[in-house]
TORROVO-771749 format. One record per residue (C-alpha): x, y, z; residue number from 1. Coordinates in nm, 2 decimals, always signed. Each point is the difference from the previous one (the first is absolute). Last residue first. Layout:
<sites>
xx, yy, zz, num
X, Y, Z, NUM
...
</sites>
This chain:
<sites>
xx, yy, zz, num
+14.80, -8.88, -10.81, 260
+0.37, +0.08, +0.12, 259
+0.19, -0.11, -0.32, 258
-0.30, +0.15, -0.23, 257
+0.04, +0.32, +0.19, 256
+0.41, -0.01, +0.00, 255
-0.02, -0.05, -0.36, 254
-0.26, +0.31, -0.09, 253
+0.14, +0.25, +0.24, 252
+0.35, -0.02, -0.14, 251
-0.13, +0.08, -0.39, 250
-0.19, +0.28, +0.15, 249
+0.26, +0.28, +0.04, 248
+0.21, -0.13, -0.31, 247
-0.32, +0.01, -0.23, 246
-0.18, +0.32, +0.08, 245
+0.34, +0.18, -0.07, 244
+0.09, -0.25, -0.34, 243
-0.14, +0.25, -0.29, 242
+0.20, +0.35, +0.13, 241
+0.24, -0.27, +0.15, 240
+0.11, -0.12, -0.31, 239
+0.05, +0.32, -0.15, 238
-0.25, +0.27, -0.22, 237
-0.32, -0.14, -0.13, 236
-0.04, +0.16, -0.32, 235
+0.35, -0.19, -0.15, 234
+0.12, -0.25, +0.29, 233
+0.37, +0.09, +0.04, 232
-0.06, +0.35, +0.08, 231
+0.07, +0.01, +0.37, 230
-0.11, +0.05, +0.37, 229
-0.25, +0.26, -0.14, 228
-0.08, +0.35, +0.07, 227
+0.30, +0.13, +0.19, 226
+0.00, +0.24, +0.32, 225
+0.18, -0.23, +0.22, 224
-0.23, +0.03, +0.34, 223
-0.28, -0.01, -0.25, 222
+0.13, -0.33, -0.21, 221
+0.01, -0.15, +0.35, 220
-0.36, +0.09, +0.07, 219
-0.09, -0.10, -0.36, 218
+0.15, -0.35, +0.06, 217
-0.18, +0.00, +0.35, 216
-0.36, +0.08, -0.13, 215
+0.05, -0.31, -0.27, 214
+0.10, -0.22, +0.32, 213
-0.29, +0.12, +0.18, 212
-0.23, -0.08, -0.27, 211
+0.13, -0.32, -0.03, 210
-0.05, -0.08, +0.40, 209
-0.40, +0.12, -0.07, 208
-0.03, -0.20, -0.29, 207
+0.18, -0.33, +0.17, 206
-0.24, +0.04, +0.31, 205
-0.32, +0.03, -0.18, 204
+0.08, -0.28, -0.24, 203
+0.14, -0.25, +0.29, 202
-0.33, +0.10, +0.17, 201
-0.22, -0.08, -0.31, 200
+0.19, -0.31, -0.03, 199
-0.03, -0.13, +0.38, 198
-0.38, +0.04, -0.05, 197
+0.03, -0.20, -0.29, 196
+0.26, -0.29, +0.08, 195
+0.29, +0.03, -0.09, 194
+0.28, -0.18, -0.17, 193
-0.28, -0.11, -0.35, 192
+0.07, -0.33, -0.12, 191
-0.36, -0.12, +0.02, 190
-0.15, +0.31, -0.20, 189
+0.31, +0.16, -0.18, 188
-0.22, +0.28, -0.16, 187
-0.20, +0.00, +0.29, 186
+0.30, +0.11, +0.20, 185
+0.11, +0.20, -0.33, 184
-0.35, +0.22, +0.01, 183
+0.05, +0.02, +0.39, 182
+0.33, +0.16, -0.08, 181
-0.14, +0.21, -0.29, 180
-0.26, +0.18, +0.21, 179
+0.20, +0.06, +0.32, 178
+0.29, +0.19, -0.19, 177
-0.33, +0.20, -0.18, 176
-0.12, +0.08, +0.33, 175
+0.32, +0.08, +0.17, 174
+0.08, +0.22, -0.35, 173
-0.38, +0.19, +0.08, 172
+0.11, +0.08, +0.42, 171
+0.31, +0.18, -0.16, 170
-0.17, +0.18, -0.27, 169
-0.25, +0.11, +0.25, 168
+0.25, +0.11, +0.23, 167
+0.18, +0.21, -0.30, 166
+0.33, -0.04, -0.13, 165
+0.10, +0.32, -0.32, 164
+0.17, +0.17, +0.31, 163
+0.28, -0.25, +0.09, 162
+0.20, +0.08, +0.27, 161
-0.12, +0.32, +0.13, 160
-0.33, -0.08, -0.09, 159
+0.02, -0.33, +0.19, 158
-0.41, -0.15, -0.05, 157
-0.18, +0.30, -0.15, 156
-0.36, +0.01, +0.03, 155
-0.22, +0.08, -0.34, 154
+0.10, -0.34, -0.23, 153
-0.33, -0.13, -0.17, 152
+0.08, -0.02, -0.38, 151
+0.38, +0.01, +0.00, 150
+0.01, -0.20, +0.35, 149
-0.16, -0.22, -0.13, 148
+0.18, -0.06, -0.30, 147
+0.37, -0.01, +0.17, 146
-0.09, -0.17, +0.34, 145
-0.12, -0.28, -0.21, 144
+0.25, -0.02, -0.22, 143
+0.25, +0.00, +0.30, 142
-0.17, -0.24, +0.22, 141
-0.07, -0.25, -0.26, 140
+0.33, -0.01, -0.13, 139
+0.11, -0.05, +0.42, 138
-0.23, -0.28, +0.03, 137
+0.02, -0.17, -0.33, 136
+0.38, -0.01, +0.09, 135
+0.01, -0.10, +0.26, 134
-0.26, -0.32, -0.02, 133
+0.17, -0.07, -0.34, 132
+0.33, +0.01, +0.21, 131
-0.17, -0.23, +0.26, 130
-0.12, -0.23, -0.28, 129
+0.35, -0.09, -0.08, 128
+0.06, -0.21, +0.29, 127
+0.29, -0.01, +0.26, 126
+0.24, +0.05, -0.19, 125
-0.16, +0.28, -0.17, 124
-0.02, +0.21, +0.30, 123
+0.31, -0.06, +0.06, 122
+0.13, +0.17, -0.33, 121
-0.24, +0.28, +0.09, 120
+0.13, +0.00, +0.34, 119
+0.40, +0.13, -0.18, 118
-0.19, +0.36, -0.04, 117
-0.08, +0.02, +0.35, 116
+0.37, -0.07, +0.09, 115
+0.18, +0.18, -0.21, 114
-0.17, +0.30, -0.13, 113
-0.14, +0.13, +0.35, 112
+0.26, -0.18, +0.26, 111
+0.31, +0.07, -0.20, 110
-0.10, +0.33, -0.06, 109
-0.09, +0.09, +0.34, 108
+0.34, -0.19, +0.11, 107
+0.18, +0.30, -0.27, 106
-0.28, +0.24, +0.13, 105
+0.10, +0.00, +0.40, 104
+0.41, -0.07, -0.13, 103
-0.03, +0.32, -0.19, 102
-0.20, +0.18, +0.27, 101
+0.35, -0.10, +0.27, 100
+0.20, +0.14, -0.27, 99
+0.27, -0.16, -0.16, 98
+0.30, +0.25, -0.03, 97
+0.07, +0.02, +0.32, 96
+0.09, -0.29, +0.04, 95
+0.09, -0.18, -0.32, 94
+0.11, -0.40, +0.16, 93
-0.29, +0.04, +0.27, 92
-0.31, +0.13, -0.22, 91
+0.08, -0.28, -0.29, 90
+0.01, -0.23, +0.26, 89
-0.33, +0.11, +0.12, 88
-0.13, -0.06, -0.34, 87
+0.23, -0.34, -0.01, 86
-0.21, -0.13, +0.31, 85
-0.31, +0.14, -0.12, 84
+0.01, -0.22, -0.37, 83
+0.14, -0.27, +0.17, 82
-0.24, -0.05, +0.27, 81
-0.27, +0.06, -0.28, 80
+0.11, -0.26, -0.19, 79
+0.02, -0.27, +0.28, 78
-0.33, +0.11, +0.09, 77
-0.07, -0.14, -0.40, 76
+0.13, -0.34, +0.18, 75
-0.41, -0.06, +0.09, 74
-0.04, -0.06, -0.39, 73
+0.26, -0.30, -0.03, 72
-0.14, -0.16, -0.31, 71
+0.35, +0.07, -0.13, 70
-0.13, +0.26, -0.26, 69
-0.16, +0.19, +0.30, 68
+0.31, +0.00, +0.17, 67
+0.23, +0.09, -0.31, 66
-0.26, +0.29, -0.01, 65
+0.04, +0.11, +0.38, 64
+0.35, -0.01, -0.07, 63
-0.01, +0.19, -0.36, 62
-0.21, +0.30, +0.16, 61
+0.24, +0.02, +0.32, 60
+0.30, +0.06, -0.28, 59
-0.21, +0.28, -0.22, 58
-0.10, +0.15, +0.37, 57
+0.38, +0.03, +0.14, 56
+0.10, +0.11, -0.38, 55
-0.28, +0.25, +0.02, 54
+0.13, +0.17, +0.27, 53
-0.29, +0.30, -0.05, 52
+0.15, +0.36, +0.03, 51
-0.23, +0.28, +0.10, 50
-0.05, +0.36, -0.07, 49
-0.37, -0.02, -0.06, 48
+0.02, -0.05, -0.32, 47
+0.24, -0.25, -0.02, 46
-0.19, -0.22, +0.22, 45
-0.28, +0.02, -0.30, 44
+0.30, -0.12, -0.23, 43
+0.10, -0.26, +0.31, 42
-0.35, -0.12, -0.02, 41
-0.01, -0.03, -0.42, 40
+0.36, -0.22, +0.03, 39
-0.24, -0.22, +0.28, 38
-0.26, -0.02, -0.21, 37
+0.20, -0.12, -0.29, 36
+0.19, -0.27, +0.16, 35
-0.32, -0.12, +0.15, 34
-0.23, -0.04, -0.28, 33
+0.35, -0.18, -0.17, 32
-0.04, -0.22, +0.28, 31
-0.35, -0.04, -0.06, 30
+0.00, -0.09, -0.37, 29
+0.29, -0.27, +0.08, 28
-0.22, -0.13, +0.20, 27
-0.24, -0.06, -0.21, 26
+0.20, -0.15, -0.24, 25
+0.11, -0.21, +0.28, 24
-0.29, -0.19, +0.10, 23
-0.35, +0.13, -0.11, 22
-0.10, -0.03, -0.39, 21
-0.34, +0.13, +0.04, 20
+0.13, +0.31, +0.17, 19
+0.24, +0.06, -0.29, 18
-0.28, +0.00, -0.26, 17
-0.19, +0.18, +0.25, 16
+0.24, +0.30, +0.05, 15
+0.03, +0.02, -0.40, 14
-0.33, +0.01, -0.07, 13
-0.06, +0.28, +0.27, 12
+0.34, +0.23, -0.14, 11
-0.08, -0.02, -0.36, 10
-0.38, +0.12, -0.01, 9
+0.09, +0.20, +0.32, 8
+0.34, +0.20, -0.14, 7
-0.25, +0.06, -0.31, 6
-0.27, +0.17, +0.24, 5
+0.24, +0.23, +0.19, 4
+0.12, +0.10, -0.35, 3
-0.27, +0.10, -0.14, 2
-0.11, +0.18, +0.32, 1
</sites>
């Protein structure tokens, strides 16, 4: 626990301080975000007998990034046509050695740490309060699906995945995600991005898509047999142990303030 708590005190101030200074720093953050995850992916891969191209998702990574830094966010497709077309290359050029799984999970890797990791840099493109929006959202979600489902938790949400979840822990983090969001909508009064009844959905919505994503880190960690994606975060395990709820959402968020 000591250690999950000093990884926090550092970790939090740390993510703001290169949140509030936006542009490339914070980019930089991401893409490094993204190199790890997808090295902590092909580990899990590993597991289950797997091989990752990581070169074909390291390369797609930098193009959507270059896009991104070039103000040319709708060229991160470009990216992702790379990234499959040298996967499949990858496949072609070492047949048989290249299995048709490997080339499923290498794309799925490309697709899971790549792309919805690279939306947090579009996200704050387009305006920083949508990352606060996030990430009060999915905090929220977690704390609150943590304590009250310590003191109330009786029905089990995916015992098979995760047997500590409970339904009432689940339906008490969509409370708490809704809570702080309308908090920062009033906190931001005239600037706020939704309006309130479009708030308390966006906070529904995002808690239940995080909770989804932390359920389908731990399914993959089940189908590999490991306990965490990595030890680089001291208490908390890898980047994708602490970014799951993150990468799964992070999509959702742009593409509902673009459509609404």
């Amino acid at each position: 626990m000591g250690k999950r708590i000093l990884t926090a005190v550092i970790g939090v101030p740390v993510l703001l301080g290169l949140l509030y200074l936006g542009g490339l720093p914070w980019l930089l953050f991401i893409a490094a975000l993204m190199a790890i995850a997808a090295f902590e992916m092909a580990r899990i891969a590993r597991h289950m007998n797997l091989n990752v191209a990581l070169w074909a998702v390291w390369l797609s990574d930098a193009v959507m990034l270059i896009a991104i830094y070039l103000n040319s966010a709708y060229w991160t497709a470009l990216g992702i046509a790379v990234g499959f077309i040298c996967i499949i290359g990858q496949g072609v050029f070492t047949y048989p050695n290249f299995r048709l799984e490997e080339m499923a999970m290498s794309f799925f890797t490309l697709i899971y740490t790549g792309w919805g990791l690279c939306h947090l840099i579009l996200l704050e493109q387009t305006s920083v309060y949508l990352l606060v929006y996030l990430f009060l959202a999915i905090w929220g979600s977690d704390s609150g699906a943590y304590f009250v489902g310590r003191a109330f938790g009786r029905h089990k949400l995916a015992p098979h995945l995760s047997p500590k979840k409970t339904i009432e822990g689940s339906i008490g983090g969509i409370l708490c995600a809704v809570l702080l969001v309308v908090l920062f909508n009033v906190y931001l009064g005239e600037n706020m991005l939704f309006k309130y009844v479009e708030v308390i959905l966006f906070g529904v919505l995002i808690s239940i898509i995080g909770q989804i994503g932390d359920l389908a880190e731990s399914m993959l960690k089940r189908f590999a047999d490991v306990k965490d994606s990595g030890n680089i975060l001291p208490g908390h395990g890898g980047i994708l142990d602490r970014f799951d709820s993150i990468i799964m959402a992070a999509p959702f968020v742009l593409y509902l303030h673009i459509l609404f």
